[in-house]
N, C-alpha and C positions, 0 to 999 in steps of 0.2 A: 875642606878646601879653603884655603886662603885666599882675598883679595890679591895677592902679589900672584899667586898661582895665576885665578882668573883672570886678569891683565896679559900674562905670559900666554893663555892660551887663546884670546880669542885679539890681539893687536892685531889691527890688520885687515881679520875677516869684514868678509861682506854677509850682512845678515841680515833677513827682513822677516817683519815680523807684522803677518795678516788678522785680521780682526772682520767680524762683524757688526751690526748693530749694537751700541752698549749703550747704556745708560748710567751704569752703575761699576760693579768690583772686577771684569772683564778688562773693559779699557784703565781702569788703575793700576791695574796688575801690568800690563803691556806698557803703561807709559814708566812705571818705575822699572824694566826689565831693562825698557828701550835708554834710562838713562844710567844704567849702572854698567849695559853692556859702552855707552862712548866712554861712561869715563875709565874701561877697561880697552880703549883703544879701536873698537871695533865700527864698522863701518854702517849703522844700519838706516835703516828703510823701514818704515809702515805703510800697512795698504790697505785700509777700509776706508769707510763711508764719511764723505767731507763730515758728516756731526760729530762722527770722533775728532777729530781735527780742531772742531770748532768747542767741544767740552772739553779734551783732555790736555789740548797741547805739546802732543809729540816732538813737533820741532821747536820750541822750547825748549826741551833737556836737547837736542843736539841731533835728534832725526831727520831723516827728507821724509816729508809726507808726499804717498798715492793716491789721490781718491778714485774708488774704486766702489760700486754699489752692490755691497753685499747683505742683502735685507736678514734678517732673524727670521723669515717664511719663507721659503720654496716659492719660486718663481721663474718657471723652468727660461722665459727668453731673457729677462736682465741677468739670469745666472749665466746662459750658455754668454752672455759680453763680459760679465766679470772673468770666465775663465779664460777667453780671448785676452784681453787685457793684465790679466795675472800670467801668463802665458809669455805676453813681452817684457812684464814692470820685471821677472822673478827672475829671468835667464841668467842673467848676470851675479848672481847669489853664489856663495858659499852653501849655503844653508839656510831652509825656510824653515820660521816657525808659527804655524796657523794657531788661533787659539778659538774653538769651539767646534762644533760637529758641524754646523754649516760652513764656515772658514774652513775647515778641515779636509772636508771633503771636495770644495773645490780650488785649493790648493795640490792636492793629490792629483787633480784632472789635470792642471794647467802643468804640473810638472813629470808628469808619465805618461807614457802613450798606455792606453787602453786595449787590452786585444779581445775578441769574443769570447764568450761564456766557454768553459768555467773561466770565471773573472781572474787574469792575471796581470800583475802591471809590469814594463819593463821601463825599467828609468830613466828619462829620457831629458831629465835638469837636476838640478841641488837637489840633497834628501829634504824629507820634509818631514818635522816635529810636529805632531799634533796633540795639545794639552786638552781634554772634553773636563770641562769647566763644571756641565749639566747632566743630569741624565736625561732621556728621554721618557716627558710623564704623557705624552697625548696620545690619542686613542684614536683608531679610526684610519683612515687614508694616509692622514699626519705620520703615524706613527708608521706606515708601512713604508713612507718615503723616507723617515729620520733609520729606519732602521735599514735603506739599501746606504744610506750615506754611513753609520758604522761600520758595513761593511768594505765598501770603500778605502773610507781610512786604516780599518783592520787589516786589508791586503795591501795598500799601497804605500802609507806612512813606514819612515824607514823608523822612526821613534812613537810610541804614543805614554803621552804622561796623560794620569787620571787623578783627578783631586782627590778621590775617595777610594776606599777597599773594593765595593763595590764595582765602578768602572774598572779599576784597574783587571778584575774577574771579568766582568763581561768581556774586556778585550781580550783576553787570555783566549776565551772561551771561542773569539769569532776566529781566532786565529792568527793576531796579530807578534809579529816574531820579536819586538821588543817592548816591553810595558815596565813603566816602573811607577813611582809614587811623584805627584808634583808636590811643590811647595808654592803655597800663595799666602804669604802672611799679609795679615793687615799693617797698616803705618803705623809707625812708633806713636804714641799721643806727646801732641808738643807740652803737656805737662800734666801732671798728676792734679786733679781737684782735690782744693779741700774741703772742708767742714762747713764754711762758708758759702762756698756754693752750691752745697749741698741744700743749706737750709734756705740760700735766698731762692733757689730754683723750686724747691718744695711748694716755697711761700707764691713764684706764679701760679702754680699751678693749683694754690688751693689744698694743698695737700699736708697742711702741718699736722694732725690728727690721724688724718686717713693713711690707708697704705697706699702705694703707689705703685702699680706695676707697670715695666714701660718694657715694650715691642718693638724693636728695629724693623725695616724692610721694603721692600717697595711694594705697591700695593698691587699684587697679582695672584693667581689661583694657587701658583705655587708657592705664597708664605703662608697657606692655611688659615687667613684671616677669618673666615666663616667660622670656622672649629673654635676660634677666639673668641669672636661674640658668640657661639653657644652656652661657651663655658662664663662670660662676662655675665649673663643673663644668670645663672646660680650664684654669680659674687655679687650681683646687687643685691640679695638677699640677707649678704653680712651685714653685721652693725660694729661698727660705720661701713658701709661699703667703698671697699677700694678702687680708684681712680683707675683705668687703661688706658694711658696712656701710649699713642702708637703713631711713630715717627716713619715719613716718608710719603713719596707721592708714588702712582701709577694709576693705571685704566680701571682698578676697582672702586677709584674714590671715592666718585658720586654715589656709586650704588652701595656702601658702605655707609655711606653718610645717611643715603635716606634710611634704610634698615636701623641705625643709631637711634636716631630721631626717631623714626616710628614704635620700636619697643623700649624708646625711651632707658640702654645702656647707659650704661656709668663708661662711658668710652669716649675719649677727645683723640680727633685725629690733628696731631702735630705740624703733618707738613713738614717738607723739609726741615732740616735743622744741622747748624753747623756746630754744635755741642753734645754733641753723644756723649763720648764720656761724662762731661758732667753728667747727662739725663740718667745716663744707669747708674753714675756713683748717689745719684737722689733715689733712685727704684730702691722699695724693699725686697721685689722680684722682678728679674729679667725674663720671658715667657720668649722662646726661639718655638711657636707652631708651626713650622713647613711641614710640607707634603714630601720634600725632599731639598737635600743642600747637600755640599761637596764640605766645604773648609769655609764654612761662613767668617766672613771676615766679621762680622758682627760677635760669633761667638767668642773670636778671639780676641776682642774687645770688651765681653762679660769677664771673660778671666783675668784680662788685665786688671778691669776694675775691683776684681774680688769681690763678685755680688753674687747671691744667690740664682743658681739659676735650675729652670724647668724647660727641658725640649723635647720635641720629638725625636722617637731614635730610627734614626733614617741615616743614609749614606756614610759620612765621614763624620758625625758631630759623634757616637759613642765612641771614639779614638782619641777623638779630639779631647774628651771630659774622663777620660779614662776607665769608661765602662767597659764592658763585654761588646764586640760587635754583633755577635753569633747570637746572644741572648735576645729571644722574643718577649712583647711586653712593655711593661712597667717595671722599671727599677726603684729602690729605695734609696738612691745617693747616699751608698753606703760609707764608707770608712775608705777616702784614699778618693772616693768621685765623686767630680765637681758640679754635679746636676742629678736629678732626677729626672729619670728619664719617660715618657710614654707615649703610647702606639700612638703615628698619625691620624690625624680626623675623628679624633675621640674624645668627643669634646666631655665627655662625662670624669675623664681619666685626668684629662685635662686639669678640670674644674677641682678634683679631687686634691691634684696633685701640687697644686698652687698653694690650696687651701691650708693641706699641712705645713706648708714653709712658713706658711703666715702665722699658724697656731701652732710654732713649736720655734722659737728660739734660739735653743741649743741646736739642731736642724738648719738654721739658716745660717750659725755663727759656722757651723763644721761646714758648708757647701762654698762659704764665701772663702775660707781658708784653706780650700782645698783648689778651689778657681785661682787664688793667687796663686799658687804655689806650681798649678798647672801653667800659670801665665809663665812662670820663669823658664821653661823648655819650648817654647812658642819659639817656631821658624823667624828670621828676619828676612827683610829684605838682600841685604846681601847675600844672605846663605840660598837664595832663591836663586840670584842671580852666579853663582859662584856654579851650584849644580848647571846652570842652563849652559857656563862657559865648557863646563865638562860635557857634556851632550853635544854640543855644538862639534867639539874638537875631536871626540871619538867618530861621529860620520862625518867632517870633512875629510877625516884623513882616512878614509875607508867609503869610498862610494860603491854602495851594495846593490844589486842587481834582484826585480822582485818580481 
């Protein structure tokens, strides 16, 4: 689909596009959607939480910002106002597009009336696209409330886009009548590093000798940061032992830090950093440990750079590196894929798996040539936005009944 297409299909429209909580590759993804759908004519609206507003700058690229409090936890009374309040911002819409399973599903409420069990919704404003970003990893109560909100979305969303193979089946599965594949690519890099910064970044960190492995992320249960210093604790045992390097903030900082310190890891937490590409074009390995991830934007930043890399094989990232999704295990970043892949929270598999990229050369030269070469099929941004104009334009002009 062409940008002249996409223009031709959504000039005009009213579109508004819900969010929750973000921190991170949630609110990027919406704020490039939200500016690629003005300069294709269209009318839109975002409606989350004034700190998206205040990080991302919606109306910036050409948005009206809502603020509207839609927290990342369940909170049955600020939600039952946010649905009130989305209820009036949304009426006026073409077309809603919520992005997450909390957005999602109360998006869904504020735009259908509800009848009693067995759950059915009849339509009762704009359809509403819902993209689940995340899977559901929590356990417990958590997880019995995220999972009435899938269903939810499953019977009420008139679209549901899923980052991963994964979602996209579990929607299938709850009964959801259309699913198809999102696209969330990361940002272009404003430019290719070279040689240079390779070796002057090396030279901060210490690392002209050593190997250097370096971790994107934010610091939470779900990038598997534990499983990391497991396996860090068998690489300080190499000689020279290699640096970890692991970039990004959140709520495991401290407790990260002290753990570091106390068993005394070969592990430096970075902190933010507005240099990634350079830091993995200096990594001799990239280390992607999550518990779970859709289309990390991060990994499609390992491929760009053409660096070796080790993940876990979870969600979307064995598609993404062109492995087997079906296949359980550990793989051997074979001939044609750009990672080696193994099982979450295994840190011994982990530790294994790093180790040979490190002591096999020919190994890390085929992984980093096979990540480039994966990079050149990598979604863009347009192409994200180009599908969303198609979405958009197939249910305005068909408002279905659910």
């Amino acid at each position: 689909m062409t940008d002249e297409m996409g223009a031709e299909k959504v000039d005009g429209m009213r579109v508004a596009l819900v969010l929750a909580t973000s921190a991170g590759g949630v609110g990027r993804h919406v704020r490039y959607v939200a500016a690629g759908l003005v300069e294709r004519g269209a009318r839109v609206a975002v409606c989350g939480p004034a700190s998206t507003e205040e990080q991302f700058g919606f109306a910036r690229v050409g948005a009206r910002f809502a603020a509207v409090d839609i927290a990342d936890r369940p909170r049955p009374v600020n939600d039952a106002r946010a649905v009130a309040r989305l209820r009036t911002l949304l009426r006026g819409a073409d077309v809603v597009h919520a992005h997450g399973l909390r957005a999602g599903g109360l998006a869904v409420a504020a735009c259908a009336r509800v009848a009693p069990a067995p759950l059915r919704f009849a339509q009762g404003g704009p359809p509403v696209v819902v993209t689940l970003h995340n899977a559901v990893t929590a356990g417990g109560k958590t997880a019995a409330v995220y999972g009435a909100l899938e269903r939810v979305v499953a019977k009420g969303a008139a679209m549901v886009l899923g980052v991963s193979p994964d979602l996209v089946e579990r929607m299938r599965a709850l009964g959801a009548r259309r699913v198809e594949h999102a696209l969330v690519p990361a940002p272009a890099p404003r430019r290719r590093p070279g040689p240079q910064t390779r070796t002057e970044l090396r030279a901060e960190l210490g690392v002209e000798e050593r190997p250097l492995i370096v971790t994107v992320g934010r610091l939470a249960e779900q990038k598997g940061l534990g499983t990391l210093l497991d396996a860090a604790a068998g690489w300080a045992r190499r000689t020279p032992p290699p640096l970890v390097a692991i970039v990004g903030a959140g709520p495991l900082e401290d407790e990260l830090r002290a753990r570091i310190e106390a068993e005394d890891l070969p592990v430096r937490l970075l902190g933010r950093r507005s240099d990634v590409p350079e830091l993995l074009v200096a990594a001799d390995v990239a280390v992607v440990p999550s518990v779970w991830e859709g289309q990390p934007l991060v990994v499609q930043e390992i491929l760009r750079a053409g660096r070796p890399l080790v993940a876990t094989r979870v969600g979307g990232i064995p598609v993404m590196v062109g492995a087997s999704a079906g296949r359980q295990g550990a793989s051997s970043g074979g001939q044609g894929e750009a990672a080696v892949l193994v099982p979450p929270q295994d840190a011994a598999a982990l530790e294994r798996a790093v180790a040979r990229v490190l002591d096999d050369p020919a190994l890390a030269v085929r992984l980093g040539a096979a990540a480039a070469q994966r990079a050149t099929s990598l979604p863009t941004e347009d192409d994200a936005v180009d599908q969303l104009a198609g979405v958009y334009t197939r249910l305005a002009q068909s408002r279905h009944t659910f």
